[in-house]
N, C-alpha and C positions, 0 to 999 in steps of 0.2 A: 938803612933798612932796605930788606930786599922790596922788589914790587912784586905783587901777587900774581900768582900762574893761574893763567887762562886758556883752556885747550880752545882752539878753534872750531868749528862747526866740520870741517874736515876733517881733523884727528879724532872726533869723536869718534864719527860714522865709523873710518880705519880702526880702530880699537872693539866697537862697539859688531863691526862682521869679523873678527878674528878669530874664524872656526879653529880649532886644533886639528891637523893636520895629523895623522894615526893614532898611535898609543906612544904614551914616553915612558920609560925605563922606570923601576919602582924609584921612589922620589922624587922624580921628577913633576915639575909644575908647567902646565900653557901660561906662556908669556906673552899678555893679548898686546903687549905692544912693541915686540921684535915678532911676532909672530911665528916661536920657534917654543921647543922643549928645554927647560932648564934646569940645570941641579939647582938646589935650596942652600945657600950659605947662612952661615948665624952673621950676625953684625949689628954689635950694641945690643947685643942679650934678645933681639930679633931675628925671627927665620927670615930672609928675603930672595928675590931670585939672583942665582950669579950674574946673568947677563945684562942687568940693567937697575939691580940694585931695589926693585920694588917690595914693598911690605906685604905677606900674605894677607896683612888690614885693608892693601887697596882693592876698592870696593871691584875692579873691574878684572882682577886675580880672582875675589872671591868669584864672581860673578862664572867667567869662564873656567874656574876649575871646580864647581858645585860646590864653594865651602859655606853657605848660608846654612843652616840648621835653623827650623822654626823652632818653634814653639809646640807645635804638635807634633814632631819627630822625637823632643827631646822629654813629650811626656811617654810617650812610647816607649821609646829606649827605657826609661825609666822604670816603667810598669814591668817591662820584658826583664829588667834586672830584679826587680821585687818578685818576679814570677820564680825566675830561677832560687834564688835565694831561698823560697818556703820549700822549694823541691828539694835542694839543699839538704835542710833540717828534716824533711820525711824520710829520706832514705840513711 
């Protein structure tokens, strides 16, 4: 059985200031823990980053590439679809 990963108090911090450094090329993802731009491979029916293999599920990808969506963006979006939709049918 493996033993369980524990980041250190160190790798956090390192991971947790990993501004992105410009803009990366479209598709590209901030890799907060090479701290560089990377293209997105599939792997095991997952997108992950090429450079280090991480799941766009981890939380600290989400984190620094803006992928959280609440709860009240996705009623928005939602509303803004239903908007367009009745416009839609009037014209």
């Amino acid at each position: 059985m493996r033993e369980p990963y524990y980041m250190t108090s160190e790798a956090v911090d390192r991971v947790n200031n990993a501004t992105p450094r410009g803009k990366g090329k479209s598709g590209q993802m901030w890799c907060p823990y090479d701290h560089r731009w990377s293209d997105l491979v599939t792997k095991h029916g997952m997108n992950r980053l090429a450079c280090c293999g991480s799941s766009l599920n981890d939380f600290y990808v989400k984190k620094h590439n803006h992928l959280w969506e609440t709860k009240s963006r996705r009623k928005r979006v939602k509303a803004e679809s239903t908007d367009d939709d009745d416009n839609d049918e009037e014209e």
